[in-house]
PAKESE-607970 format. One record per atom (N, C-alpha, C): residue number from 1; residue in one letter; atom name; x, y, z. Coordinates in nm, 2 decimals, always signed. Layout:
N
   n res atom   east  north     up
 NUM   a   CA      X      Y      Z
...
This chain:
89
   n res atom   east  north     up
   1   x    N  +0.21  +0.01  +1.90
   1   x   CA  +0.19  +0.09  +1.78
   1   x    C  +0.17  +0.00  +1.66
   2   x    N  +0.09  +0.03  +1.56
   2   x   CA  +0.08  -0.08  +1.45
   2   x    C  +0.13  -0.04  +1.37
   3   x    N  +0.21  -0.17  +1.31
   3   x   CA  +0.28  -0.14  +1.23
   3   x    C  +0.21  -0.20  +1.09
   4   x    N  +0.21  -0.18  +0.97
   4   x   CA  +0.18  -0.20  +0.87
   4   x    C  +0.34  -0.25  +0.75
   5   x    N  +0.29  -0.37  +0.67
   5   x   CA  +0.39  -0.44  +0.53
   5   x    C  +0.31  -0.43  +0.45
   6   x    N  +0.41  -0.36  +0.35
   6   x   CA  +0.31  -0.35  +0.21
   6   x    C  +0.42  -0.43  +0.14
   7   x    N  +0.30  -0.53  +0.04
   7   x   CA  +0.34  -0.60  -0.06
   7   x    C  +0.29  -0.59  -0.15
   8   x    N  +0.37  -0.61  -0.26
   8   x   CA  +0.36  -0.59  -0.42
   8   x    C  +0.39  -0.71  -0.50
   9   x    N  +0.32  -0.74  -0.58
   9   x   CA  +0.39  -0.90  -0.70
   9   x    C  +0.43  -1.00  -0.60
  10   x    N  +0.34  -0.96  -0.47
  10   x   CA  +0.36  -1.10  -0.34
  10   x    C  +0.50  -1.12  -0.28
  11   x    N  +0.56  -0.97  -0.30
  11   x   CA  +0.69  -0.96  -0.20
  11   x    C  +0.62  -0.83  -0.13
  12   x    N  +0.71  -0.86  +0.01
  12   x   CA  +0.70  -0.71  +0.06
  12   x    C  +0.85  -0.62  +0.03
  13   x    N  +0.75  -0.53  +0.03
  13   x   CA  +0.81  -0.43  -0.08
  13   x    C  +0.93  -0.27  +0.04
  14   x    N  +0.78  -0.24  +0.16
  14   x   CA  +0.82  -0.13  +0.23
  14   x    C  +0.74  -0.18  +0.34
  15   x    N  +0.71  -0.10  +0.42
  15   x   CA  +0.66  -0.08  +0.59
  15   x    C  +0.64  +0.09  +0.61
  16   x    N  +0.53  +0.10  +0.69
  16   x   CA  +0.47  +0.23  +0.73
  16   x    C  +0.40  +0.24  +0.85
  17   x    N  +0.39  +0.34  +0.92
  17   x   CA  +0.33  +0.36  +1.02
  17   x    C  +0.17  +0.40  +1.03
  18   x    N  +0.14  +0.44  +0.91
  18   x   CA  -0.01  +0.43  +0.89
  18   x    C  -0.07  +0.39  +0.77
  19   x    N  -0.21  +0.42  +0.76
  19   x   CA  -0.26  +0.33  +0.64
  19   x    C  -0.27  +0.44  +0.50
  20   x    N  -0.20  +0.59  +0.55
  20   x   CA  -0.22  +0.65  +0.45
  20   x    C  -0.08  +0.67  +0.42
  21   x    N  +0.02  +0.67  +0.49
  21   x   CA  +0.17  +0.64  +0.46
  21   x    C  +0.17  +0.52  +0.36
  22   x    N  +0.11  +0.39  +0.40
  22   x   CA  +0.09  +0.30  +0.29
  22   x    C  +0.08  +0.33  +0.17
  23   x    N  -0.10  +0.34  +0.19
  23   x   CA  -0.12  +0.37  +0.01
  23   x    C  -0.01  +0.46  -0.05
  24   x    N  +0.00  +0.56  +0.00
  24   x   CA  +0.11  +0.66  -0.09
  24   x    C  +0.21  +0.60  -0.10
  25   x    N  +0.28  +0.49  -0.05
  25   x   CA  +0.39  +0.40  -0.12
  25   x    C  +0.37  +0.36  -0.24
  26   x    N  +0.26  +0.29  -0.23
  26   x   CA  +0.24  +0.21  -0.38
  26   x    C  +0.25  +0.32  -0.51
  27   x    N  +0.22  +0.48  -0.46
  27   x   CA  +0.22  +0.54  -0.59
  27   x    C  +0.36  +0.51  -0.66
  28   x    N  +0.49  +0.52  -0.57
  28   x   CA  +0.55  +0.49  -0.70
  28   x    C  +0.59  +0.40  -0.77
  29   x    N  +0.53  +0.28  -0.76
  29   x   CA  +0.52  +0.14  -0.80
  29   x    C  +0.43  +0.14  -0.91
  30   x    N  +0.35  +0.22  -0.96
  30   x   CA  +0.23  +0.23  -1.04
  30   x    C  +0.26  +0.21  -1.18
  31   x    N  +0.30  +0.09  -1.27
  31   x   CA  +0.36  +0.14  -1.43
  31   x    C  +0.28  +0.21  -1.48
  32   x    N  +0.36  +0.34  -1.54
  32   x   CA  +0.24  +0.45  -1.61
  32   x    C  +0.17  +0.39  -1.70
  33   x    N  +0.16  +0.28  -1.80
  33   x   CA  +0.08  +0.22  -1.90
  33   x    C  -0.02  +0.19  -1.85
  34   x    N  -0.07  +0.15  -1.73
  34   x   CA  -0.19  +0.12  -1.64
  34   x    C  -0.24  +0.21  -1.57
  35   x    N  -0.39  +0.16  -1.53
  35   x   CA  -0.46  +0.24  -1.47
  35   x    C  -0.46  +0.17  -1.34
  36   x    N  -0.51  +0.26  -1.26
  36   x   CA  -0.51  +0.16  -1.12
  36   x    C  -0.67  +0.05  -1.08
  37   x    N  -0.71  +0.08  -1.20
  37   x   CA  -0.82  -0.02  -1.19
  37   x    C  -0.71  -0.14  -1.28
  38   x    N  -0.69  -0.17  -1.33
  38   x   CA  -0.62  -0.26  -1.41
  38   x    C  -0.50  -0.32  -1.33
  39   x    N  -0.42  -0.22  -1.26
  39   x   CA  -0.33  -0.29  -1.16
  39   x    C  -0.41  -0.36  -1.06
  40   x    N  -0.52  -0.30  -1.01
  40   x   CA  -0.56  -0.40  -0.90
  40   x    C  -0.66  -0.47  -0.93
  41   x    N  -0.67  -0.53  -1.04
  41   x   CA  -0.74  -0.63  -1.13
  41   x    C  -0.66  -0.74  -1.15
  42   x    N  -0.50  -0.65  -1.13
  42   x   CA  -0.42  -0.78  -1.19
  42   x    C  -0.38  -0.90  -1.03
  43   x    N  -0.37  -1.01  -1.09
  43   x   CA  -0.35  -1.12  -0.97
  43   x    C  -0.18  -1.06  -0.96
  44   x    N  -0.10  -1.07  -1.06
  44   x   CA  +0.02  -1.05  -1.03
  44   x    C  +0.08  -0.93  -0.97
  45   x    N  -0.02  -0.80  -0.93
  45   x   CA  +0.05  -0.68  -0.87
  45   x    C  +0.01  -0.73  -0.78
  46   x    N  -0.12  -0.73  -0.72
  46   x   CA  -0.19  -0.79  -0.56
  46   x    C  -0.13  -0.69  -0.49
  47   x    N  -0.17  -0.55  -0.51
  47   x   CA  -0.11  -0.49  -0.40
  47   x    C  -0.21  -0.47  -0.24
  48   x    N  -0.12  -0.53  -0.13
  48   x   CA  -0.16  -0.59  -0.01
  48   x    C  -0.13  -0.50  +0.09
  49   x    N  -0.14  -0.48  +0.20
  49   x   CA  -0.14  -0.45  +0.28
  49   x    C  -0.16  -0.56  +0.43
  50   x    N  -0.05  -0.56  +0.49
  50   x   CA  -0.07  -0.65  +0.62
  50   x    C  -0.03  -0.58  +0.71
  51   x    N  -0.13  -0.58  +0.85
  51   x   CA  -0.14  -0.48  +0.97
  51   x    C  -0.07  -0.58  +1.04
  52   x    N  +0.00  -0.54  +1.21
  52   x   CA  +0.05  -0.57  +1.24
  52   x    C  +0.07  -0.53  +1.40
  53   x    N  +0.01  -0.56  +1.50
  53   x   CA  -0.07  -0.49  +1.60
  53   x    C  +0.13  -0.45  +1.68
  54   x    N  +0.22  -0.42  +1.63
  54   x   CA  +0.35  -0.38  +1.65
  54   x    C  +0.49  -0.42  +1.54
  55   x    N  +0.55  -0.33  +1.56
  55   x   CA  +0.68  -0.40  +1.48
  55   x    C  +0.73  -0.51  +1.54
  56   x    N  +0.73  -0.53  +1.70
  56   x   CA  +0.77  -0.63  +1.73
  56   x    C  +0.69  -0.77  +1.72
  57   x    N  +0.58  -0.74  +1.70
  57   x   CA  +0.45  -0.84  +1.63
  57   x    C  +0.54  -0.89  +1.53
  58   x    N  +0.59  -0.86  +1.44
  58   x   CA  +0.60  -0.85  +1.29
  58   x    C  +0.76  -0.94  +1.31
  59   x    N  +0.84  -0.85  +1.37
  59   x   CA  +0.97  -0.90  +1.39
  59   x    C  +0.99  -1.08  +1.44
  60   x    N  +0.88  -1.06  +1.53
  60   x   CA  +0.85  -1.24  +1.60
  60   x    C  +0.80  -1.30  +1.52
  61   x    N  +0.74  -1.25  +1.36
  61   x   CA  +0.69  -1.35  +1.28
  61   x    C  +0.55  -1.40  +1.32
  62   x    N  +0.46  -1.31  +1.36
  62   x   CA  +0.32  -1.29  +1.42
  62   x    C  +0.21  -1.28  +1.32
  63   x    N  +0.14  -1.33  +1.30
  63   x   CA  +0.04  -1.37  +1.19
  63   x    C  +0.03  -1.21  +1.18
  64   x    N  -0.06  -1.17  +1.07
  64   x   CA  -0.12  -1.04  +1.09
  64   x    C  -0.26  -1.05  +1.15
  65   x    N  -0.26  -0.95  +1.20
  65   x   CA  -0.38  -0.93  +1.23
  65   x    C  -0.53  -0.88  +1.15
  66   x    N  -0.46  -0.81  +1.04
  66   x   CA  -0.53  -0.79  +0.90
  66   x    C  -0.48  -0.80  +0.75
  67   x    N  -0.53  -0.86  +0.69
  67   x   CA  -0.50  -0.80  +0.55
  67   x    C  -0.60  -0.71  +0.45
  68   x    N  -0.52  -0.65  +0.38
  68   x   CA  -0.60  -0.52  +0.37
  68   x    C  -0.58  -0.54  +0.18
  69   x    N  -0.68  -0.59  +0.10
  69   x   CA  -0.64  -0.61  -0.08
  69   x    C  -0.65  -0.43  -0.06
  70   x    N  -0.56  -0.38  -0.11
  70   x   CA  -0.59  -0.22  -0.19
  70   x    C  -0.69  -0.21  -0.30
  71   x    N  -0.72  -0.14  -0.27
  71   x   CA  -0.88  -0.12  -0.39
  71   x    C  -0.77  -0.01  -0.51
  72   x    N  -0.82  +0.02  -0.63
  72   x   CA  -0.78  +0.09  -0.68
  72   x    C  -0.87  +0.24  -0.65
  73   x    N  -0.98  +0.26  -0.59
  73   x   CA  -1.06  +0.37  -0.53
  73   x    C  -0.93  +0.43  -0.41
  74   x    N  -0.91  +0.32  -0.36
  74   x   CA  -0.80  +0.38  -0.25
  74   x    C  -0.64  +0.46  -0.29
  75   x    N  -0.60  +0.39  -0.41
  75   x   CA  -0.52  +0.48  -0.45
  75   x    C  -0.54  +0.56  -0.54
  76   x    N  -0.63  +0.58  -0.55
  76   x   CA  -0.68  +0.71  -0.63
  76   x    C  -0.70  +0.80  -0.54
  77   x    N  -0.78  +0.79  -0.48
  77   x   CA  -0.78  +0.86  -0.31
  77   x    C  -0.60  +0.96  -0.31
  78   x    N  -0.51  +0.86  -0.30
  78   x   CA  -0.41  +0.88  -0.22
  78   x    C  -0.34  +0.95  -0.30
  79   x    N  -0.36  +0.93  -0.47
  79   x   CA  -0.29  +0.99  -0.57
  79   x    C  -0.37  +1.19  -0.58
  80   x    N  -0.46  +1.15  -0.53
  80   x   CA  -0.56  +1.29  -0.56
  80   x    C  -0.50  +1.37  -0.41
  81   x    N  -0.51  +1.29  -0.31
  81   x   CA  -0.41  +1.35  -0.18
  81   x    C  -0.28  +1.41  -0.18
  82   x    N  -0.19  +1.34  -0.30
  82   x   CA  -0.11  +1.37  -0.32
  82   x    C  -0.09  +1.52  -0.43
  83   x    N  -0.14  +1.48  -0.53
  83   x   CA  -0.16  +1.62  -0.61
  83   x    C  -0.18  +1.74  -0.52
  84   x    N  -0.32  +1.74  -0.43
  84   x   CA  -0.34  +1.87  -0.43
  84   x    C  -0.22  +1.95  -0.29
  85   x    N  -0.11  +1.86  -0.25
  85   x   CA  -0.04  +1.84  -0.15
  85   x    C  +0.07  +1.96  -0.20
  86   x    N  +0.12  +1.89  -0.37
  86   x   CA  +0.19  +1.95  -0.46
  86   x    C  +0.20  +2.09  -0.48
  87   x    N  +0.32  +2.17  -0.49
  87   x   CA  +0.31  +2.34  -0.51
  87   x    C  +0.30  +2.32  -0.66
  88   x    N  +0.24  +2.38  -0.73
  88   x   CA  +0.22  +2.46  -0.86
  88   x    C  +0.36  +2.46  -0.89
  89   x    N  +0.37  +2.44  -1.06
  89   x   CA  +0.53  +2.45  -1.06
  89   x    C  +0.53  +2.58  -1.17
């Protein structure tokens, strides 16, 4: 099963079981003063994504198998997945 590390400011941050569990991590990392074009503009958020063809891949210290730069389209994506997910308050 593949496992996915997400990293932020070039630490990892969390782990997830898919690539849309991912993105939606990063939403709460997002400083409101920014847009997500501007975060993923910035060198210093670099929010990453590294696949991982298992957790035990990962655990042994196993190169990844991908890395994945997050686009800011992608968390917009994930932010708009999340809204409409949301009950009306």
């Amino acid at each position: 099963m593949t496992f996915y590390e997400l990293v932020w400011q070039g630490e990892g941050f969390s782990d997830a079981a898919d690539l849309e569990e991912a993105t939606a991590a990063f939403l709460e990392l997002k400083p409101k003063e920014l847009s997500w074009s501007e975060v993923c503009s910035d060198p210093a958020y670099g929010p990453t994504i590294r696949r991982y063809r298992s957790f035990d891949a990962f655990l042994d210290n196993e190169d990844a198998i991908e890395t994945i730069v997050v686009t800011a389209a992608m968390l917009e994506a994930a932010e708009a997945g999340q809204s409409a997910e949301e009950p009306p308050n």
